[in-house]
mmJSON file of the N, C-alpha and C atoms, coordinates in Angstrom:
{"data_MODEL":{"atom_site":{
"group_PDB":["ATOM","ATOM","ATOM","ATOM","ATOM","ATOM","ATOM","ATOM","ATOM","ATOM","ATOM","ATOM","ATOM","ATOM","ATOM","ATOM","ATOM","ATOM","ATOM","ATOM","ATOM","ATOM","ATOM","ATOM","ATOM","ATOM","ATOM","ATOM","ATOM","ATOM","ATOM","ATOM","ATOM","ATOM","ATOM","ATOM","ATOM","ATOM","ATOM","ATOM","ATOM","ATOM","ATOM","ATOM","ATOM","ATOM","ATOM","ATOM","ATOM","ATOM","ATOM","ATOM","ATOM","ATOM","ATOM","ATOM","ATOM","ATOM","ATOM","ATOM","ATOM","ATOM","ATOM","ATOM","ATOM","ATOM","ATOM","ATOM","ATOM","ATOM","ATOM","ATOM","ATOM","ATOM","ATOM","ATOM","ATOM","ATOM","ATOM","ATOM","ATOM","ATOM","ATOM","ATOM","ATOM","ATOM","ATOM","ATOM","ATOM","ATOM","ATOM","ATOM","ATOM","ATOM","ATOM","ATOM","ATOM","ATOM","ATOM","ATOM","ATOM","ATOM","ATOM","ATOM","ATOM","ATOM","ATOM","ATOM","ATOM","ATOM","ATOM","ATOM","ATOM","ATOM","ATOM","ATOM","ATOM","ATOM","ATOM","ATOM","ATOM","ATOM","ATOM","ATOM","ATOM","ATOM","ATOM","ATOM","ATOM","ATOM","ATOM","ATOM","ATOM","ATOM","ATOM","ATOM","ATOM","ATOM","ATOM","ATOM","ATOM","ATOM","ATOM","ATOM","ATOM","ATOM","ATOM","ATOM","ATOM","ATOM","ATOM","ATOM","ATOM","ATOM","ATOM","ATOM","ATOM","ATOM","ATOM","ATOM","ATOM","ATOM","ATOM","ATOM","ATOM","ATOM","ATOM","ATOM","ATOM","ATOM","ATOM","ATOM","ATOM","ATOM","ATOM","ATOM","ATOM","ATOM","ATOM","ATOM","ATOM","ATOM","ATOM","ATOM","ATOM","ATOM","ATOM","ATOM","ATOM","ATOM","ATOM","ATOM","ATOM","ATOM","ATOM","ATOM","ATOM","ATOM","ATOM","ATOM","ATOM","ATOM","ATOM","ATOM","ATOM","ATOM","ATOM","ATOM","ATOM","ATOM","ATOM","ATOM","ATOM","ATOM","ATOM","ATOM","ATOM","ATOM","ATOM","ATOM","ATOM","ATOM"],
"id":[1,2,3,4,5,6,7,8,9,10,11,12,13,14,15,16,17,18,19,20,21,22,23,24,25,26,27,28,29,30,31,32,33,34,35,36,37,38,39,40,41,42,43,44,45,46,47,48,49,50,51,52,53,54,55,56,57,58,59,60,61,62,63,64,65,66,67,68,69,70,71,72,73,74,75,76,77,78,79,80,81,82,83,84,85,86,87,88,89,90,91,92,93,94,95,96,97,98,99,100,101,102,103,104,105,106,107,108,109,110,111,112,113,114,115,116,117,118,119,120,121,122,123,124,125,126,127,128,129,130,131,132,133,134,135,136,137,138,139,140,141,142,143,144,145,146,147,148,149,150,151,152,153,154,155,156,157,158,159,160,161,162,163,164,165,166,167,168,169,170,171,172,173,174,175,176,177,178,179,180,181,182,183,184,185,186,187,188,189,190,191,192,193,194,195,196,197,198,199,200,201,202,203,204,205,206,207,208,209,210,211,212,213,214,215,216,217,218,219,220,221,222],
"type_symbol":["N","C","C","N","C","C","N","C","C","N","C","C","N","C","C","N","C","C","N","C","C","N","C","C","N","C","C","N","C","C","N","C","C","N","C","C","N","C","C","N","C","C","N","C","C","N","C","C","N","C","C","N","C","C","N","C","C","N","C","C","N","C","C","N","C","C","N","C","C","N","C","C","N","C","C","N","C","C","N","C","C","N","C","C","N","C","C","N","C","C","N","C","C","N","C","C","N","C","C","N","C","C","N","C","C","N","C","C","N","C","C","N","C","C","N","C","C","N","C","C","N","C","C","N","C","C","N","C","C","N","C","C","N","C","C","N","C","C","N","C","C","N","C","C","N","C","C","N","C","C","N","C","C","N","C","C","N","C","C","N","C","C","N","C","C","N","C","C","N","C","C","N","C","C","N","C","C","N","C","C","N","C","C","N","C","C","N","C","C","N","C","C","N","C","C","N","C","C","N","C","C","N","C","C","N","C","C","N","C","C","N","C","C","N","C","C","N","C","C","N","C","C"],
"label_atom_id":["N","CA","C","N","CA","C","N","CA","C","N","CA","C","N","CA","C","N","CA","C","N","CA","C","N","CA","C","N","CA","C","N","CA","C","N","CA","C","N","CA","C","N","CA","C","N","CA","C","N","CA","C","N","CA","C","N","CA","C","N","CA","C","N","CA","C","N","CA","C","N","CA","C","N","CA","C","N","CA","C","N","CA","C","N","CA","C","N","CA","C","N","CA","C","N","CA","C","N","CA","C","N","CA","C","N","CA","C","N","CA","C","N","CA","C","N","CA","C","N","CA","C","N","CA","C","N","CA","C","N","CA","C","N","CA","C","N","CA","C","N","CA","C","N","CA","C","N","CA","C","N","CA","C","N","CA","C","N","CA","C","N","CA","C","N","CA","C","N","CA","C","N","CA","C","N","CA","C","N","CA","C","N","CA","C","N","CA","C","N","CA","C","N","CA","C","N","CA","C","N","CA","C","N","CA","C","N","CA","C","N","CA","C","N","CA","C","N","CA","C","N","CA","C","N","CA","C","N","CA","C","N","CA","C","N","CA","C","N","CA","C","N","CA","C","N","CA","C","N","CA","C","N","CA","C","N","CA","C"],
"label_alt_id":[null,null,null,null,null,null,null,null,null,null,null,null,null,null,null,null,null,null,null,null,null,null,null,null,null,null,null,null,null,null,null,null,null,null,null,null,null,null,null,null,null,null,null,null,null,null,null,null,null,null,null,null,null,null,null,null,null,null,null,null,null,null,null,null,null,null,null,null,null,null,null,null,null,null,null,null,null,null,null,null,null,null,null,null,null,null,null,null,null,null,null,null,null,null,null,null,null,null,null,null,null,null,null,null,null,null,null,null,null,null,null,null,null,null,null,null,null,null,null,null,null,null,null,null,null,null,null,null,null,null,null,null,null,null,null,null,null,null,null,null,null,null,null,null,null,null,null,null,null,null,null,null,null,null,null,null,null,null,null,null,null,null,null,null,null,null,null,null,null,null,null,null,null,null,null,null,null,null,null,null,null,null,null,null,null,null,null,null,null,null,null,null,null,null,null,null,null,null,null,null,null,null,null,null,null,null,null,null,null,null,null,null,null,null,null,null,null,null,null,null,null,null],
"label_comp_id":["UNK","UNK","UNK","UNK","UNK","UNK","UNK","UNK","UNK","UNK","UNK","UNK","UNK","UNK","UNK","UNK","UNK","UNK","UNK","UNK","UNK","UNK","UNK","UNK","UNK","UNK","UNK","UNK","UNK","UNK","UNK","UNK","UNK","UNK","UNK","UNK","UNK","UNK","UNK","UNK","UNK","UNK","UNK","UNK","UNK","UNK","UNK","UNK","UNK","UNK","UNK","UNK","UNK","UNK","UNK","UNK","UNK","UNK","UNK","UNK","UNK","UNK","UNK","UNK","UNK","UNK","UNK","UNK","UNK","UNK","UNK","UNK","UNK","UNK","UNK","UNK","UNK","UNK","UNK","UNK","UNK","UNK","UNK","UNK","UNK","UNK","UNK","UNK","UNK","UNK","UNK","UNK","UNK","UNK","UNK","UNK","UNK","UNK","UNK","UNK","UNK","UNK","UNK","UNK","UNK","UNK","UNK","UNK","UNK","UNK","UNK","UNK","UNK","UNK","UNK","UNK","UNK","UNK","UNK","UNK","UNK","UNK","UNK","UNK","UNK","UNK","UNK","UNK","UNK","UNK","UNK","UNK","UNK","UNK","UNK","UNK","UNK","UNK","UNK","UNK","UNK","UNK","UNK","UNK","UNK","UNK","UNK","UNK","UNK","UNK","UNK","UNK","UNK","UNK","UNK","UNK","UNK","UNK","UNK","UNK","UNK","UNK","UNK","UNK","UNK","UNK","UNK","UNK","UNK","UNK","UNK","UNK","UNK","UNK","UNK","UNK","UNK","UNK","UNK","UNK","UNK","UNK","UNK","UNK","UNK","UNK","UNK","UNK","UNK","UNK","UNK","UNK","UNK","UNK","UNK","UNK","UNK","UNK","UNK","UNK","UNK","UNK","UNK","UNK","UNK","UNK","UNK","UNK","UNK","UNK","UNK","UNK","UNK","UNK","UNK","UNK","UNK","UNK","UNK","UNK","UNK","UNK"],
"label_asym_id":["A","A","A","A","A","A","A","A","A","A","A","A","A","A","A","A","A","A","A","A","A","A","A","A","A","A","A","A","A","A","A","A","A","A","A","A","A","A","A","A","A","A","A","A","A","A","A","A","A","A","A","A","A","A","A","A","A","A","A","A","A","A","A","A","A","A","A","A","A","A","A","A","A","A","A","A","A","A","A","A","A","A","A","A","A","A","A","A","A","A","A","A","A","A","A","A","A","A","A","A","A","A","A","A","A","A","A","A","A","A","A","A","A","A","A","A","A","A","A","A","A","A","A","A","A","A","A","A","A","A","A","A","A","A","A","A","A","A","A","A","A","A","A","A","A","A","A","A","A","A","A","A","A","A","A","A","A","A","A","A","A","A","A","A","A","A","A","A","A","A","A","A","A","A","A","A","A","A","A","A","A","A","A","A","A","A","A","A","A","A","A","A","A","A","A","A","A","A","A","A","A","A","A","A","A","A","A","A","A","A","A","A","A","A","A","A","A","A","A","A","A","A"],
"label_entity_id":["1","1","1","1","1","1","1","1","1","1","1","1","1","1","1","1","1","1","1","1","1","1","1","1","1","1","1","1","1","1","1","1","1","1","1","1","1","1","1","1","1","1","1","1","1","1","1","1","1","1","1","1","1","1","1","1","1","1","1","1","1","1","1","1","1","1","1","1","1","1","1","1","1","1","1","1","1","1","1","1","1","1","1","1","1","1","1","1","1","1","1","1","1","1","1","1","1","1","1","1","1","1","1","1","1","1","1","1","1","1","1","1","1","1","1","1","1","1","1","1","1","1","1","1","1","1","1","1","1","1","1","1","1","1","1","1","1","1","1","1","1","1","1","1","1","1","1","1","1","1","1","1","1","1","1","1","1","1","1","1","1","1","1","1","1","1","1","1","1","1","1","1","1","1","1","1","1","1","1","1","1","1","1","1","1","1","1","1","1","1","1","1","1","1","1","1","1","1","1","1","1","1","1","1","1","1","1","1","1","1","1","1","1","1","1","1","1","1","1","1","1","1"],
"label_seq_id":[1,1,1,2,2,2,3,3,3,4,4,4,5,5,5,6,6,6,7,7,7,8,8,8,9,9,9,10,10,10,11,11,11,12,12,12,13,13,13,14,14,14,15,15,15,16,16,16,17,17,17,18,18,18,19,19,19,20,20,20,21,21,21,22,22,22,23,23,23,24,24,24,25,25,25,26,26,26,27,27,27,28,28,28,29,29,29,30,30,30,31,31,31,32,32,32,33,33,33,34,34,34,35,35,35,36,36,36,37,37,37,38,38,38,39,39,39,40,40,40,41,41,41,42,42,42,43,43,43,44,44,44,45,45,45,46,46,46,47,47,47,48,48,48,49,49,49,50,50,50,51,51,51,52,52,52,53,53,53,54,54,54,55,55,55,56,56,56,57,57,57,58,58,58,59,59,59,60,60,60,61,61,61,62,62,62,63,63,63,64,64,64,65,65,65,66,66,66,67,67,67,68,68,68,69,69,69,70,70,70,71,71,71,72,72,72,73,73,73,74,74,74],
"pdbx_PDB_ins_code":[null,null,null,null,null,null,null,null,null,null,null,null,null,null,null,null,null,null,null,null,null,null,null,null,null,null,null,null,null,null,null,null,null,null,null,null,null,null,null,null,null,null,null,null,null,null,null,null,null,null,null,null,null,null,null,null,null,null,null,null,null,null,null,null,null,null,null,null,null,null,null,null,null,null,null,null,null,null,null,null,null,null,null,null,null,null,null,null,null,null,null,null,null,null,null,null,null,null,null,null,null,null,null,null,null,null,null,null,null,null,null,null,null,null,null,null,null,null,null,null,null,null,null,null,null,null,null,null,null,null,null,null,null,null,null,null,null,null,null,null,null,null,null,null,null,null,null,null,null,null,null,null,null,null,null,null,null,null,null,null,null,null,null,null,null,null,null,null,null,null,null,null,null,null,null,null,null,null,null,null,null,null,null,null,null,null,null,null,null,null,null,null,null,null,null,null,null,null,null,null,null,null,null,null,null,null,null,null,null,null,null,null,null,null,null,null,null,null,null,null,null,null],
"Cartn_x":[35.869,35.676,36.637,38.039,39.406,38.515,38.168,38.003,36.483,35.099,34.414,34.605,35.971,35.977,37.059,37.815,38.469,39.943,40.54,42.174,42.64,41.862,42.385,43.791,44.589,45.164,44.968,44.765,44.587,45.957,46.286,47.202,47.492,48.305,48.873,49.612,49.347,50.468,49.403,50.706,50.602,51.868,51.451,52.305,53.57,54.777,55.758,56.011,55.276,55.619,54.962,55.329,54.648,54.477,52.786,53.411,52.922,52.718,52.264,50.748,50.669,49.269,49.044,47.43,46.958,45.975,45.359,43.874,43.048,41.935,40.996,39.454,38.861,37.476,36.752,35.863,35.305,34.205,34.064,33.032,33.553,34.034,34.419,34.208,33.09,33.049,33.301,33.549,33.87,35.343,36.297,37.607,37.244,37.458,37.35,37.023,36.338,35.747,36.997,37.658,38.95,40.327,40.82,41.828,42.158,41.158,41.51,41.905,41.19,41.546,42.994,43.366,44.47,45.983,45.303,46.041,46.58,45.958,45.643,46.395,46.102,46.58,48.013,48.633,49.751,50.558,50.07,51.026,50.772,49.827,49.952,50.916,51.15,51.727,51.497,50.162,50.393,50.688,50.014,50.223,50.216,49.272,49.046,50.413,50.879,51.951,53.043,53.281,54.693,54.568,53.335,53.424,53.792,53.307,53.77,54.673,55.523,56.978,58.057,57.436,58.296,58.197,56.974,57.072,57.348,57.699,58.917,60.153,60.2,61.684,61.973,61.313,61.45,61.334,61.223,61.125,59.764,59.093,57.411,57.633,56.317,56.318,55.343,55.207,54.131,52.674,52.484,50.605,50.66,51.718,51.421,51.304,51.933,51.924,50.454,49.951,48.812,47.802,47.912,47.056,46.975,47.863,48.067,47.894,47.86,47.362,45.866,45.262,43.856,43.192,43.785,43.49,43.711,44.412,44.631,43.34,43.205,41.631,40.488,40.586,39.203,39.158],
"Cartn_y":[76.891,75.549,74.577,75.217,73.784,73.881,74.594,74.574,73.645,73.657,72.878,72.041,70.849,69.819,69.57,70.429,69.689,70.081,70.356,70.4,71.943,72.521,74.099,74.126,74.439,74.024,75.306,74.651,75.508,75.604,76.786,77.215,76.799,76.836,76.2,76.733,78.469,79.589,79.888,80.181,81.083,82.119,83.207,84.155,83.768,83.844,83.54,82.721,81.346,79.868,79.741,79.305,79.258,77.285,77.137,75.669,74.917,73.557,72.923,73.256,73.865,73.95,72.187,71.913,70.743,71.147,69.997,69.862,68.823,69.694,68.64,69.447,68.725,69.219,69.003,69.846,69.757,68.831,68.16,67.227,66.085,64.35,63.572,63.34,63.276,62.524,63.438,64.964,65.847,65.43,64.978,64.904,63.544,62.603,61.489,61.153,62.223,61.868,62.807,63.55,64.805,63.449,62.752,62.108,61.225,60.258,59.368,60.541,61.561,62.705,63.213,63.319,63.912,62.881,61.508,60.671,60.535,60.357,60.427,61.71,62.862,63.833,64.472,63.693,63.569,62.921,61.832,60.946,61.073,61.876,62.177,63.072,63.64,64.629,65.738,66.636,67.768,69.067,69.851,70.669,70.248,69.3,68.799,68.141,67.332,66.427,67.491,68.069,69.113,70.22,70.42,70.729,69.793,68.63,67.686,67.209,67.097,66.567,67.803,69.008,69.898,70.054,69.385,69.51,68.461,67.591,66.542,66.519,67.498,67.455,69.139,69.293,70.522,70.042,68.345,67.877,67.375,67.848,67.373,66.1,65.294,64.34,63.537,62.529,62.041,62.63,62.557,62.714,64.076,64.912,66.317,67.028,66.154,66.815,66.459,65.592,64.653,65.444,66.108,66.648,68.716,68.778,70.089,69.765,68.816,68.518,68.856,68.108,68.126,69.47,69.974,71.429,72.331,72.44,73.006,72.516,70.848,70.915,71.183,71.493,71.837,73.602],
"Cartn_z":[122.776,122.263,122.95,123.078,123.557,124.964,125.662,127.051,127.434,126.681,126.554,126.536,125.141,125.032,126.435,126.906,128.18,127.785,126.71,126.44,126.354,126.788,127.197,128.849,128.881,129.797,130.821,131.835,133.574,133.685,134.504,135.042,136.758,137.02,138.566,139.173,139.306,139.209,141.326,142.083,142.871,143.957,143.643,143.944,142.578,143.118,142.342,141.63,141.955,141.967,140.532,139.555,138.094,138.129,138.771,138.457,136.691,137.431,135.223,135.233,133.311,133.359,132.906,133.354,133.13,132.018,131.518,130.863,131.911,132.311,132.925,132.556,132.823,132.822,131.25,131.217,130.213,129.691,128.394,128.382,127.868,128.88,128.248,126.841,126.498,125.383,124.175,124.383,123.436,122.961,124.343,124.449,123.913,124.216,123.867,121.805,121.707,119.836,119.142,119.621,119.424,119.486,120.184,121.009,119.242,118.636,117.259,116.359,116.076,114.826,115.054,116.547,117.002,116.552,117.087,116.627,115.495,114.423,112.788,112.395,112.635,112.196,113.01,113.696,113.962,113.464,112.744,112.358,110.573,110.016,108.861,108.123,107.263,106.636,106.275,107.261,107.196,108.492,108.194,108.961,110.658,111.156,112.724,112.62,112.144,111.912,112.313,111.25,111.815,112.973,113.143,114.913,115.581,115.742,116.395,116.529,115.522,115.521,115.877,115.523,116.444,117.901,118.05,119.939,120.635,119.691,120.275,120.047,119.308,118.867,119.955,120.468,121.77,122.791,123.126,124.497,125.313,124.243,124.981,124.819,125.793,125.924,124.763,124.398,122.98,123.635,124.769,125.186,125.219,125.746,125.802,124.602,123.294,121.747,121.293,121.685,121.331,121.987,123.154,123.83,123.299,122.266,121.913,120.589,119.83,118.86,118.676,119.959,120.375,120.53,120.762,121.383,120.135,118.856,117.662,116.63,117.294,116.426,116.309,118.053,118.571,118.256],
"occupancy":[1.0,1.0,1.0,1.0,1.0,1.0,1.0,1.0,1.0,1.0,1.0,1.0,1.0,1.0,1.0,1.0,1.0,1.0,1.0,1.0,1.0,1.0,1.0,1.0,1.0,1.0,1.0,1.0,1.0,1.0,1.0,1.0,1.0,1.0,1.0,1.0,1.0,1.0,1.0,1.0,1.0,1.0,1.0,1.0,1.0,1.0,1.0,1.0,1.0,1.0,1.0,1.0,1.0,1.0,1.0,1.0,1.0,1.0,1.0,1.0,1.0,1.0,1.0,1.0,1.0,1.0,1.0,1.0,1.0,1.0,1.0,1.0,1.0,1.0,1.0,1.0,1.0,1.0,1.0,1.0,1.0,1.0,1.0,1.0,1.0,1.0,1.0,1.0,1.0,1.0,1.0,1.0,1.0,1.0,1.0,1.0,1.0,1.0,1.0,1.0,1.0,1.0,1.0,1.0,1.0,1.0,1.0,1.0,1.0,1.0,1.0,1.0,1.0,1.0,1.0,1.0,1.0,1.0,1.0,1.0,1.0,1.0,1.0,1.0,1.0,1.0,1.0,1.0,1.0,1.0,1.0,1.0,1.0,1.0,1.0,1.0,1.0,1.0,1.0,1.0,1.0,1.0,1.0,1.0,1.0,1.0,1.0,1.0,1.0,1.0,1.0,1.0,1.0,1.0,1.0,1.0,1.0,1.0,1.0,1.0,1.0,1.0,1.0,1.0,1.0,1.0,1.0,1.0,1.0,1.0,1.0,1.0,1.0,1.0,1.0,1.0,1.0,1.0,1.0,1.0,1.0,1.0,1.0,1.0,1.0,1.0,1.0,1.0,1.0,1.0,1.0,1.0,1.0,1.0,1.0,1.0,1.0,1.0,1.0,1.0,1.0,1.0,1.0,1.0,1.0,1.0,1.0,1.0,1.0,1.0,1.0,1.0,1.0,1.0,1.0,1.0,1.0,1.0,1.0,1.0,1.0,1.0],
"B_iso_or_equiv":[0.0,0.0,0.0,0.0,0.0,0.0,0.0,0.0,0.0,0.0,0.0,0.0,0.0,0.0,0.0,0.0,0.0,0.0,0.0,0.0,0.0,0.0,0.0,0.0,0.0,0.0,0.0,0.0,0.0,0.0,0.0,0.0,0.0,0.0,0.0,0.0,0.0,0.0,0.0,0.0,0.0,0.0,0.0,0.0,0.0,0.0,0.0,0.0,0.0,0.0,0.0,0.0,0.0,0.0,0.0,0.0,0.0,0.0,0.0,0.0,0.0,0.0,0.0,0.0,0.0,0.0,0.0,0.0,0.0,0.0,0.0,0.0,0.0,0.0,0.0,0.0,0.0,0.0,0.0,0.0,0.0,0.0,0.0,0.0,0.0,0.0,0.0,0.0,0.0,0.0,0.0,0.0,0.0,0.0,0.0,0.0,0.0,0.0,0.0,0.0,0.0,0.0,0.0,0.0,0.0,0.0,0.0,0.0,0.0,0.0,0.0,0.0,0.0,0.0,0.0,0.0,0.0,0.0,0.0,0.0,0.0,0.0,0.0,0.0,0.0,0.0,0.0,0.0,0.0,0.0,0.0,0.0,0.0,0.0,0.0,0.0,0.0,0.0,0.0,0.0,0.0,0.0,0.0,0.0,0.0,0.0,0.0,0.0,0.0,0.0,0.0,0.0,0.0,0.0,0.0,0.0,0.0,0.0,0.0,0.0,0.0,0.0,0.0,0.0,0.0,0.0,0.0,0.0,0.0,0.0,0.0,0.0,0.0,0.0,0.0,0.0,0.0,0.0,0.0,0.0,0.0,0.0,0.0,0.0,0.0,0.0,0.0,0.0,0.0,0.0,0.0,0.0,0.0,0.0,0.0,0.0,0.0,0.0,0.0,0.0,0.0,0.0,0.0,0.0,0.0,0.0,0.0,0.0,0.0,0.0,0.0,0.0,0.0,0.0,0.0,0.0,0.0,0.0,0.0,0.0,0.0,0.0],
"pdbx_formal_charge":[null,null,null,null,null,null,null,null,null,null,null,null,null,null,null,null,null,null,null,null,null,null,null,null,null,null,null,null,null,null,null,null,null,null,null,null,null,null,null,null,null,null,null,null,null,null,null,null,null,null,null,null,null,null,null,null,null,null,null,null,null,null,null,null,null,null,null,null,null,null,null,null,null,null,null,null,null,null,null,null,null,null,null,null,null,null,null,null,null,null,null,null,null,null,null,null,null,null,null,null,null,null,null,null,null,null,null,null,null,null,null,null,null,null,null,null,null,null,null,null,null,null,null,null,null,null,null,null,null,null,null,null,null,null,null,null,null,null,null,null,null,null,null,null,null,null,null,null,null,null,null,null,null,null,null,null,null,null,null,null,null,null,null,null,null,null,null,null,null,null,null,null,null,null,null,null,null,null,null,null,null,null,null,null,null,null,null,null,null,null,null,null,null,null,null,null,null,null,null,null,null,null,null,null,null,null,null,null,null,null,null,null,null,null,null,null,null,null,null,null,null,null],
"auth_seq_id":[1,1,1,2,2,2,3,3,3,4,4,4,5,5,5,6,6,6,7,7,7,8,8,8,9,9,9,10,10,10,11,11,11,12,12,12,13,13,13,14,14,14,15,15,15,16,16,16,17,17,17,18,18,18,19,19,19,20,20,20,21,21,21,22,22,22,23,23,23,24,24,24,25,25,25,26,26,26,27,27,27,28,28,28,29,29,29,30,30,30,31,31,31,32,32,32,33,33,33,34,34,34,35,35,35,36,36,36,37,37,37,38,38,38,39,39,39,40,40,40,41,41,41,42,42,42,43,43,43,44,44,44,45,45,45,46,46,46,47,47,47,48,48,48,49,49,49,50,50,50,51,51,51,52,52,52,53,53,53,54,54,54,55,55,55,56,56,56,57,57,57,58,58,58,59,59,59,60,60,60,61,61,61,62,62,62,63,63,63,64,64,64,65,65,65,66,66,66,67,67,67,68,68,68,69,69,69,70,70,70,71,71,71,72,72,72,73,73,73,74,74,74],
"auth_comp_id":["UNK","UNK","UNK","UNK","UNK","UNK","UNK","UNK","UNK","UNK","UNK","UNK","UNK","UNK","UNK","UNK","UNK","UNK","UNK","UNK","UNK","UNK","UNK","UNK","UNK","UNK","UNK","UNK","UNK","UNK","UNK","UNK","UNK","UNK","UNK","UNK","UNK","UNK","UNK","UNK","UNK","UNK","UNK","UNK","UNK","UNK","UNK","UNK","UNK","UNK","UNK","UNK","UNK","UNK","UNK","UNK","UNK","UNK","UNK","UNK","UNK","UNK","UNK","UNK","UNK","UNK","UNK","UNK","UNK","UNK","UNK","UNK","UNK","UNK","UNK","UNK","UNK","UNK","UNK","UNK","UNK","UNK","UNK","UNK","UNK","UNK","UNK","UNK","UNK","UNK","UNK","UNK","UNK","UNK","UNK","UNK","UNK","UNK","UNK","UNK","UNK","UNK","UNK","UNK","UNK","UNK","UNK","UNK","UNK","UNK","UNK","UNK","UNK","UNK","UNK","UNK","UNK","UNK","UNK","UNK","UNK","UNK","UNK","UNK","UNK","UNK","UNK","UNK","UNK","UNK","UNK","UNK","UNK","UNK","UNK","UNK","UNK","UNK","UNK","UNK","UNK","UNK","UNK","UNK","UNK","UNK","UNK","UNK","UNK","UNK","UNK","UNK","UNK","UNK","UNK","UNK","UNK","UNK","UNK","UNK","UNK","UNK","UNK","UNK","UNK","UNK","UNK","UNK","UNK","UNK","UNK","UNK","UNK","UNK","UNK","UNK","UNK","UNK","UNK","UNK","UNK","UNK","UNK","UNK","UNK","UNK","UNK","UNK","UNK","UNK","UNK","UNK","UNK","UNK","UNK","UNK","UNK","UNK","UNK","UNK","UNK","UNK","UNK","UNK","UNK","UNK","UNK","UNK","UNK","UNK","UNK","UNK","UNK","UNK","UNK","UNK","UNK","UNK","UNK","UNK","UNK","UNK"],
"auth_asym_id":["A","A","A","A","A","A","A","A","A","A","A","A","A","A","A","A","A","A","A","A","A","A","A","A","A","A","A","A","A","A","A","A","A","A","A","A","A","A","A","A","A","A","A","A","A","A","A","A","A","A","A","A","A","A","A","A","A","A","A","A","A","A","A","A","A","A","A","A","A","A","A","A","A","A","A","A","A","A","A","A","A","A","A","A","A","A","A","A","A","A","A","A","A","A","A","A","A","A","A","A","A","A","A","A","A","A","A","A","A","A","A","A","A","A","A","A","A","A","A","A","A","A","A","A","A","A","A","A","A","A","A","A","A","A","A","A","A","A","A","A","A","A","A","A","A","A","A","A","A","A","A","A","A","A","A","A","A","A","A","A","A","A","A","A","A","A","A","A","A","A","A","A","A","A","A","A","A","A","A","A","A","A","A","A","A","A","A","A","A","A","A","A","A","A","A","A","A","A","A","A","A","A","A","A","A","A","A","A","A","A","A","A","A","A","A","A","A","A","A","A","A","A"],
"auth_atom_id":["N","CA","C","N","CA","C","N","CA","C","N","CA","C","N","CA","C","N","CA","C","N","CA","C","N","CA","C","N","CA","C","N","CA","C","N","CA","C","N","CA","C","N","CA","C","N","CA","C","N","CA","C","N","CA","C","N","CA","C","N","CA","C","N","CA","C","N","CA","C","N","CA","C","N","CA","C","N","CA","C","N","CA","C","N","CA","C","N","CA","C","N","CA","C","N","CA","C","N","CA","C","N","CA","C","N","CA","C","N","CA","C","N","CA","C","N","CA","C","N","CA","C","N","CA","C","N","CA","C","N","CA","C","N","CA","C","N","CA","C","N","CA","C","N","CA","C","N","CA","C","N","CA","C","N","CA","C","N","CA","C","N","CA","C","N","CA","C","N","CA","C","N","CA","C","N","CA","C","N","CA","C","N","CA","C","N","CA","C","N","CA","C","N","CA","C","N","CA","C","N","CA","C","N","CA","C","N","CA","C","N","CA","C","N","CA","C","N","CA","C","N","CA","C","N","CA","C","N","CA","C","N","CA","C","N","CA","C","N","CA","C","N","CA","C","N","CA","C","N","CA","C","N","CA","C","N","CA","C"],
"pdbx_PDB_model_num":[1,1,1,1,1,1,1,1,1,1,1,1,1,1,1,1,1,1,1,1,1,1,1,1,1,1,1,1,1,1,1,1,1,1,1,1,1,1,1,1,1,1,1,1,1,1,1,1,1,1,1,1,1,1,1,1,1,1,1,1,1,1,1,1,1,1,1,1,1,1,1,1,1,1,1,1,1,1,1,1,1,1,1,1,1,1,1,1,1,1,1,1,1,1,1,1,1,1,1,1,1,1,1,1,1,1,1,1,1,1,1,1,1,1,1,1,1,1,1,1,1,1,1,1,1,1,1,1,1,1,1,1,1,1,1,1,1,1,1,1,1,1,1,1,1,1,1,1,1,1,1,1,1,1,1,1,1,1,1,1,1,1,1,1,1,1,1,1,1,1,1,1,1,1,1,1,1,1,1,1,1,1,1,1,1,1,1,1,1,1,1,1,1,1,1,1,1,1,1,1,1,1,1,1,1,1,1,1,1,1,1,1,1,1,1,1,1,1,1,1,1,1]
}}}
């Protein structure tokens, strides 16, 4: 399902070299109708929320929590 809507993350690994996984692909508009719920349920008070605020409080960046938010709903 995360990989359909697009927020499954690819890997960027060769030989030794471990590089960043991305999110690409998938079906805009799957990602796109996922991105407001993600929003919303980050900034609410439950369970998406305190993932989220722990993966900023671990250094992620706001879109990469937002984008793993996305990916926990799908």
């Amino acid at each position: 399902m995360a990989a359909l809507a697009g927020v499954a993350p690819h890997p960027n690994d060769s030989g030794l070299k471990r590089g960043y996984r991305k999110i690409r692909g998938g079906r805009p508009d799957v990602r796109s109708a996922l991105f407001m719920p993600a929003l919303r349920a980050a900034a609410g008070h439950g369970e998406f929320a305190s993932f989220y605020k722990r993966l900023i409080a671990n250094g992620k960046k706001p879109m990469v929590a937002i984008a793993a938010v996305m990916r926990k709903i799908s």
